[in-house]
Residue, then its C-alpha position, 0 to 999 in steps of 0.5 A: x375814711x381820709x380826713x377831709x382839706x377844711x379849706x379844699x377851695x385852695x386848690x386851683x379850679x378845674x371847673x368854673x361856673x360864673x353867674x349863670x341864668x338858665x331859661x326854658x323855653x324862653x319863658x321860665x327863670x329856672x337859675x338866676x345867677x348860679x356861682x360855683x367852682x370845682x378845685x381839681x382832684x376834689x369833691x364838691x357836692x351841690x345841695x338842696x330839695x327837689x327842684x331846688x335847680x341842682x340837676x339843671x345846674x349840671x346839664x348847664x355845664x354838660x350842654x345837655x340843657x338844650x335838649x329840653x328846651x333851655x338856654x344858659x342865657x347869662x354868665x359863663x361856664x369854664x372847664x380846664x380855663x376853657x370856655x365851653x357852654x358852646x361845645x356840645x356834649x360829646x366835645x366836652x367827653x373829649x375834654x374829659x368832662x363826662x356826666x352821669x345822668x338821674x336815673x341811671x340810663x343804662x341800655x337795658x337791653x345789652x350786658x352790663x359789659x357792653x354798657x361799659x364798652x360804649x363809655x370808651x366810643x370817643x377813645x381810638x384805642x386798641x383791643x389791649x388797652x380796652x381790656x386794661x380799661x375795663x379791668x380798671x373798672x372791674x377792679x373798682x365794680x367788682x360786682x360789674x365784673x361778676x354780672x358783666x354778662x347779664x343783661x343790665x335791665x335785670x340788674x338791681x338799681x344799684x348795679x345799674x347806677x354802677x354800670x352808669x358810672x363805669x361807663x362815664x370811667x371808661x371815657x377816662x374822664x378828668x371830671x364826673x358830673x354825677x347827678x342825685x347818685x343816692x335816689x331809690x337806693x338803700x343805704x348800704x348800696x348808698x354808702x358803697x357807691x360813695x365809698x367807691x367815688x371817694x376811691x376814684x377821687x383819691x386814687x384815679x384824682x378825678x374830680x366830682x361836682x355832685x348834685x344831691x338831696x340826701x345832705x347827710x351822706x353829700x357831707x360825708x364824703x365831700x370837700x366842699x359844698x354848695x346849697x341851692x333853694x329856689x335857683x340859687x345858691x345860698x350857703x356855701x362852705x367847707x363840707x365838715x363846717x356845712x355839717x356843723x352849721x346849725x342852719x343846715x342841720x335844721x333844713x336840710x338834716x332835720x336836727x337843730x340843737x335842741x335834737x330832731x325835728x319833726x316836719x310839722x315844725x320844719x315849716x315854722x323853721x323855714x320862716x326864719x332862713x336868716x340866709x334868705x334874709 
């Protein structure tokens, strides 16, 4: 694996998310002043537990939000130093901002290769370059090329999460939200599909804004990293000084420096979050 940029946050930003508040419903605080930004080209993960607010962050981004009833009610959201938190979503495919969803989402019903088809609708293109485009993403998904007839439905949960992110790819996006790319994977498939991110980051320069709860492997392949607990972000940094930060290694990857802990002193240990402080 390419060693990482300590300081990726150099890099001018291609994403910018400034203090924003989300409500649903007009009753429910969900973010309270949520602060992040993407440099372009890099990988940036956003941490933290179930419900921590991390797939609500990038809906926030995506405007898919309004869909389930929330509304970013303060701050701003700027793509390509464009303010876009009124676009809809697919303006913001357009612009080459795409976002694969938890869950997968694929059609179960068509191929694996018409799942990968109705990623280029927002691209006037010609027949040709169609195939050159899909010939891209087989040459990253081998596996897609060699199921591209199979239904996607009775494909395993790792080809399907393949498929979701060759489908976002052939919109031929600046920038992949991808949201919790791990959940009911094994970790061979796991460590796959990061090493094929890792890829279209390096050779392709998209960048990725990541949400995650697995922090071992966020770390491992990110530049960057925020944590969030409770709607908002309480540890930010490089990725390798997160990994080696003590904190972290205690709440989030279940080692302190005495070794592992086990989780009936994980609930003494969050007593004394000094960033909570």
């Amino acid at each position: 694996m390419q060693q990482k940029n300590n300081l990726p946050m150099t890099a001018p930003s291609i994403l910018s998310v400034n203090n924003i508040e989300v409500i649903y419903d007009h009753v429910i605080l969900v973010l309270k002043g949520v602060s992040l930004s993407v440099p372009r080209g890099k990988i940036v993960a956003l941490m933290g537990a179930n419900g921590a607010g991390k797939s609500t962050t990038l809906k926030s981004i995506s405007t898919l939000l309004r869909g389930e009833r929330g509304d970013v009610t303060k701050g701003s959201i700027e793509f390509n130093s464009e303010r876009i938190d009124q676009l809809t979503p697919n303006e913001l495919v357009k612009r080459g901002l795409s976002q694969v969803m938890e869950g997968r989402h694929c059609f179960g019903h068509l191929t694996i290769e018409e799942n990968l088809l109705t990623g280029a609708y927002t691209r006037k293109i010609g027949r040709t370059e169609l195939k050159n485009e899909l010939e891209r993403v087989y040459h990253y998904f081998p596996r897609l090329k060699q199921r591209r007839s199979s239904m996607a439905g009775y494909t395993s949960g790792g080809e399907q999460q393949m498929c979701a992110i060759g489908r976002a790819l052939m919109a031929k996006p600046s920038m992949i939200l991808l949201d919790e790319p791990s959940m009911g994977l094994a970790p061979q498939i796991v460590e796959e599909i990061f090493g094929i991110v890792q890829d279209l980051n390096q050779n392709e320069q998209v960048s990725f804004l990541l949400a995650e709860q697995n922090t071992t492997i966020a770390l491992k392949y990110a530049d960057f990293g925020y944590i969030l607990e409770n709607g908002r972000v309480v540890m930010e940094g490089a990725a390798s000084e997160l990994a080696a930060n003590e904190d972290v290694k205690e709440f989030y990857l279940g080692m302190s420096s005495a070794g592992r802990t086990s989780f009936r002193d994980m609930k003494f240990y969050r007593r004394r979050k000094r960033w909570l402080a």
